[in-house]
C-alpha positions, 0 to 999 in steps of 0.5 A: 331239319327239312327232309328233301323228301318233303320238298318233292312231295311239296311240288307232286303235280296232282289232278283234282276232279271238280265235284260239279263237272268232270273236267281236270286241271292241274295243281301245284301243291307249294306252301310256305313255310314248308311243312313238316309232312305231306303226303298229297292225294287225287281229288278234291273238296268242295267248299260251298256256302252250304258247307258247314263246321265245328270248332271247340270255343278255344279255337274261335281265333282259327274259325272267324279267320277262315270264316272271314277270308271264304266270304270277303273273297268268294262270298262263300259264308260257312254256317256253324254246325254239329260236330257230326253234321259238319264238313269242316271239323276243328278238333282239340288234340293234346299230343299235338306238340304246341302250335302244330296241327295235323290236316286231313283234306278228303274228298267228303271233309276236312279234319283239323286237329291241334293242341292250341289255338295257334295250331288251329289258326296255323292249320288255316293258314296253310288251307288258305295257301291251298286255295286261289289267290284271288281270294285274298282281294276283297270280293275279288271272285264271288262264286259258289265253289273253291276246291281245295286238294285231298291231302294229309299234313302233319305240321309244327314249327321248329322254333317257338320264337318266329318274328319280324320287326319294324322301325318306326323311330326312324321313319313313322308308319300310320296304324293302317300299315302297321297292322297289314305288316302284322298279317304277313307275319301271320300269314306265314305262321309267325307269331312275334311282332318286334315294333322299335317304337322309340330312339334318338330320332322319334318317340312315337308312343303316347305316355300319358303321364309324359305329355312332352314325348308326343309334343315335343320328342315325336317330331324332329326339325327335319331329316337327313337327306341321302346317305350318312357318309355323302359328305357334306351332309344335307337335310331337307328342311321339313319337320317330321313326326308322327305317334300312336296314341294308347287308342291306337295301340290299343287297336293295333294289339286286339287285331294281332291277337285275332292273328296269333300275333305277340306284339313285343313293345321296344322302348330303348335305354340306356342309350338311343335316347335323345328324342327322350331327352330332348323333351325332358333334360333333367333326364340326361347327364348335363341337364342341357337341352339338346334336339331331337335328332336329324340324322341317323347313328349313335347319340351320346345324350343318354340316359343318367342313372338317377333318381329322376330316370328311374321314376321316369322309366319305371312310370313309362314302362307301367303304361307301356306294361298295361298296353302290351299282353305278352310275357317280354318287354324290348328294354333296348341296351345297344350303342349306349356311348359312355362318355357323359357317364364318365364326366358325370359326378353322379354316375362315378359315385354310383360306380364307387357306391356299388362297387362296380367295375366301370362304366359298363357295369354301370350299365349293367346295374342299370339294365337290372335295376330296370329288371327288377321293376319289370319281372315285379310286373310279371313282365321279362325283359330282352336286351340287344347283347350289349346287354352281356357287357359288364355282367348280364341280369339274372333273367334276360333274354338275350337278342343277338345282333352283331354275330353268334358270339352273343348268344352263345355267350347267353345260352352257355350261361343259361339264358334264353336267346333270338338270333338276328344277327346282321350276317342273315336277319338285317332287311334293310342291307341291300338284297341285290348288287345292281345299281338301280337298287334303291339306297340303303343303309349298305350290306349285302343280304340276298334271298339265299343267304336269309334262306342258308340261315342256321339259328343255332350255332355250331358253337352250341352243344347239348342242354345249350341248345335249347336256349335258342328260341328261334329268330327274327328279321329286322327292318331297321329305316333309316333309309326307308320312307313308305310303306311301299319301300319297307315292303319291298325289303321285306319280301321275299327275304321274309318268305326265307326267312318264316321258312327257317324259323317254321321249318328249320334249316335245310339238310342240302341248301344246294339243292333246297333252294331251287325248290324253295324258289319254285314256291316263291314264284307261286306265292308272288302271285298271292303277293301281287292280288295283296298289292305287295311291293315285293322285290323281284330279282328271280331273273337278275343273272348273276355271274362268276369268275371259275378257275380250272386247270390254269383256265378263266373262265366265267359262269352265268346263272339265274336263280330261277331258269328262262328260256335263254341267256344271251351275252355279248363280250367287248361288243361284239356278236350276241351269242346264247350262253350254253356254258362257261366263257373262256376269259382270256383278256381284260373282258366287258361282258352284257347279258340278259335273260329271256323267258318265252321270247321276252325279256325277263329280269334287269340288263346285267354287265360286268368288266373282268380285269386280266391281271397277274394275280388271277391265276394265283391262290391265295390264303388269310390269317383270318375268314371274312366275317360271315356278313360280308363273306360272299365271295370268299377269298377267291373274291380277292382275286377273280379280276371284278372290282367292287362297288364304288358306292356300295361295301357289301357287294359280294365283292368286297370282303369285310373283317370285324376287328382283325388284322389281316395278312393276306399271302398270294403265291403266284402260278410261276416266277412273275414279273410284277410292276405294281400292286394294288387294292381298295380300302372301304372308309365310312365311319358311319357304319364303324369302317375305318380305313388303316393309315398305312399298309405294307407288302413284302415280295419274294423272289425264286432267287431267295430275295425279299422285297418290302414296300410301305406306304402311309395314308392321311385319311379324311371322312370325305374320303370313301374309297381309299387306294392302296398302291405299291410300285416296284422299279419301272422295269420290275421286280423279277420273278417274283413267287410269293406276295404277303400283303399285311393291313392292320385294323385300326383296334377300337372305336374312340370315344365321340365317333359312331359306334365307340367302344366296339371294334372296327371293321376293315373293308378291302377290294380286289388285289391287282396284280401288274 
């Protein structure tokens, strides 16, 4: 765990004496991801292109990097030298733990010591956040000198497994960007590269032996334009595709490994296989020719478990082996529809012959089947934990992506697992609710949530524990087209993120984030000599709704303080926010954030609605999922309604397979007219609004009141009003309200994401 104290040590202000001439300035010592120890000293080493060092042989990795970095950006050139004679001394510690270092920075030399390579190499990494960030700009600042600051840090990571991944099914990026995305990984001492290379939208990896999957199933007719669930759905008509060829892996391997990166190479089966067989259809159920597909979600052309699929993978799987150095192969395993398999005569006899349960099993005999040929290659295979239904093979790695449930499921059993869940690792969820924020597949994950991020779950306890291996970020992009795009999801939920799985997760989120923040501003400035497209919401106000003693009132606050925050209500006079705002009437609110006298982050706005119900508590049968939890219940009933466009907002509440019963107990006996939310409907993410709902009132006199009501819900329809009317003069004295919504159980067959439970999405309760 982060001690606080190694955050304050992380921000001392230190002068550092030039050794060329005696004036001082002020420093900042900032590095991300934090590190274990730090205790920071006065003064400074000169790196000079007479500066000299020394490295063992196995640490060439860390050596050519620091080698390269002073003189493509200072022209400084370091000269090898004996161990005696050097400035700078990398040297080999065994009781280091793995891929930790100790740094010692004095005013006469620097002194590395770690057990490995990647020590070595992670030790450079921080000395590279120790200099200026002009350096990181091709011969940005020739110059004779840099300064580093004395310090000592002793440094490890938490987690062996510390990785990002990209999708380049969905949308292809060139070589070029796939191996500058790879040096942010190493930049911030990850060391695994998730690359999703091949699904129902795009092959994109050349298989020599398989010339129709670049030909043919790289590219698809064209694309679907905007969002899955505007209906009717549009496309623009354009061919589109792209593939690496084995030249190009080839290439894209070498240079992670000269970053300590391991790529781990995803192809997916049994399901999100359409552009596969799209080239080849003797390798789905009917044999049928199908097209690559267009637009995004789950397909139900998957891959038959027969002969032809098995000599199919196995043979692709070779090559892929032979390209890839690392231990792990992403063999897939997620959203495999089973309707084919159920029809097919060949899949019902394999259930028969091996005496397996159902289709499920099925798939896992197909997972293990795959297995077998892939350890028989000294190779271990990671699975989506879908992967766990139907019986888990016997070596797999588990990635767990919808929630914790999966992993501890896995760990419990002995097997190793990644945590990714889309509650705090899904980069391409919004990162911010403002409407300017570009499309995305929807979901709300903000720089803080990434940052609260625990890869272990509670649920685990002793030997289980060491099962986790660390965590990862995902890029999944459907809805991001360049590279200027990925980046901007990217960062800076990345930074939150390599400081989890480095550093662990902070003792004190509270008060860790606002010194995690204070880095981030400083590291954005290396971010903007890279060129990064990073996303700056560090001055977007946020605001909220706080009860206290009967009283409404609404707070202001940005994640990182300006000079000022002015706001005006309804219109009228700006005033300087100080402290919370009384909110005694249906409220516009405007505010802005000045730093310096100018303007700093976007315009913001909110309309607070005065109703009934915002003086009421109120209680569920069941907590939102940890996803879609933001507000918590108080989101229910804080007078803000939710986006009309967006589900993950912070003010919708989301429910995975739940139903739910929601009682509201009013402050005193009301008279109520009307009561009324807003269901979420877009069965392309797996929400389904119920048909119908009902709410039962109580009165002070003992009575009870219950209204129903009934919905035909169409898939054009996305926000679904649920509206209860009492008699036009009122129901009086009402004490208590019990609203119940069912969720609609489980996905049928035919629709995206079958077979898993669905969610329930629900709004503001106002109360008339």
């Amino acid at each position: 765990m982060k001690k606080l104290s190694v955050f304050w040590l992380c921000l001392l202000t230190i002068l550092v004496s030039s050794c060329k001439e005696n004036e001082q300035e002020l420093v900042t010592v900032k590095i991300i991801p934090e590190p274990e120890t730090m205790v920071v000293g006065q003064g400074s080493f000169e790196i000079t292109s007479a500066s000299t060092f020394y490295a063992p042989p196995t640490f060439k990795i860390a050596t050519h990097f620091l080698q390269d970095y002073l003189a493509s950006g200072a022209g400084i050139g370091l000269t090898e030298a004996s161990e005696s004679a050097s400035d700078i001394v990398f040297a080999q510690d065994t009781t280091i733990a793995a891929e930790g270092y100790s740094l010692s920075i004095s005013e006469e030399n620097i002194k590395i010591k770690a057990a490995d390579a990647a020590g070595a190499f992670y030790a450079v990494q921080t000395i590279r956040q120790l200099l200026p960030p002009d350096l990181e700009r091709l011969n940005s600042m020739p110059k004779t000198s840099v300064n580093i600051p004395q310090l000592q840090i002793t440094d490890a990571p938490k987690f062996a497994y510390r990785g990002m991944h990209l999708d380049v099914s969905r949308h292809f990026f060139p070589k070029e960007f796939v191996k500058k995305y790879i040096s942010y990984l190493a930049m911030l001492k990850m060391n695994r590269f998730h690359w999703h290379l091949t699904d129902d939208q795009g092959w994109r990896i050349e298989i020599k032996e398989y010339p129709l999957l670049t030909e043919h199933a790289a590219y698809r007719n064209e694309t679907l334009i905007g969002h899955y669930n505007t209906q009717p759905q549009q496309f623009d008509g354009q061919r589109y595709g792209g593939y690496y060829t084995q030249e190009d892996v080839q290439e894209i391997v070498a240079y992670a490994e000269t970053l300590n990166v391991t790529i781990i190479p995803e192809i997916e089966m049994p399901g999100h296989a359409q552009a596969a067989v799209s080239a080849y259809p003797e390798l789905g159920c009917t044999g049928t020719e199908v097209p690559v597909a267009t637009k995004w979600g789950v397909f139900e052309n998957i891959y038959c478990p027969n002969q032809k699929t098995f000599a199919f993978l196995k043979n692709t799987l070779a090559e892929v082996m032979a390209l890839f150095p690392g231990e792990y192969i992403h063999i897939g395993g997620d959203e495999a529809p089973k309707t084919q398999w159920k029809t097919c005569s060949h899949c019902q006899q394999l259930i028969s012959k091996h005496n397996l349960k159902d289709e499920q099993g099925l798939q896992s005999w197909f997972i293990k089947e795959i297995e077998t040929f892939v350890n028989s290659k000294g190779k271990k295979i990671i699975g989506w934990d879908e992967i766990l239904e139907g019986g888990l093979a016997p070596n797999a790695t588990i990635m767990s992506w919808r929630g914790t449930e999966g992993a501890v499921e896995a760990a419990n059993a002995g097997h190793d697992v990644i945590l990714t869940p889309t509650s705090h690792a899904y980069f391409d969820y919004y990162q911010d609710d403002h409407p300017d924020e570009p499309l995305a597949i929807g979901g709300f994950l903000p720089l803080k949530k990434v940052f609260e991020f625990n890869p272990i779950p509670t649920e685990l306890t002793g030997d289980a524990r060491n099962h986790v291996l660390g965590a990862q970020g995902n890029i999944w992009t459907e809805y991001i087209t360049t590279e200027a795009q990925v980046e901007y999801m990217a960062f800076p939920r990345m930074l939150a993120m390599a400081e989890v799985v480095w550093s662990g997760p902070a003792e004190n989120n509270e008060e860790a984030y606002p010194m995690f923040l204070s880095k981030v501003v400083q590291f954005m400035e290396r971010l903007e000599v890279l060129g990064v497209n990073y996303a700056n919401h560090l001055y977007d106000l946020k605001g909220a709704v706080v009860k206290e003693n009967g009283t409404i009132f609404y707070t202001l606050t940005s994640p990182v303080s300006g000079d000022k925050i002015s706001y005006r209500i309804n219109g009228a006079a700006e005033k300087t926010y100080e402290t919370p705002i009384p909110i005694t009437t249906t409220t516009t609110l405007t505010a802005q954030v000045f730093k310096n006298g100018k303007k700093v982050g976007r315009a913001f706005s909110e309309n607070i609605q005065f109703h009934k119900g915002l003086k009421a508590t109120i209680t569920m049968n069941v907590s939102p999922h940890a996803a879609y939890s933001a507000g918590g219940e108080a989101a229910l009933l804080n007078g803000i309604s939710g986006s009309d466009t967006r589900y993950g907002d912070g003010e919708w509440l989301g429910f995975w397979g739940d139903d739910l019963e929601i009682t509201i107990t009013l402050n005193e006996p009301t008279t109520i007219t009307e009561i009324g939310t807003r269901l979420y409907h877009a069965p392309g993410q797996w929400i389904h609004a119920p048909n119908g709902a009902s709410i039962t009132a109580k009165t002070a006199r003992g009575s009870s009141h219950t209204n129903s009501i009934y919905k035909e819900i169409t898939n054009s329809e996305t926000l679904i009003p649920f509206k209860f009317k009492f008699p036009e003069t009122g129901l009086r004295d009402v004490t208590s309200i019990t609203l119940k919504i069912p969720n609609v159980g489980i996905i049928p067959e035919g629709q995206q994401g079958a077979g898993n439970k669905a969610w329930t999405f629900i709004d503001e309760i106002v109360i008339e």
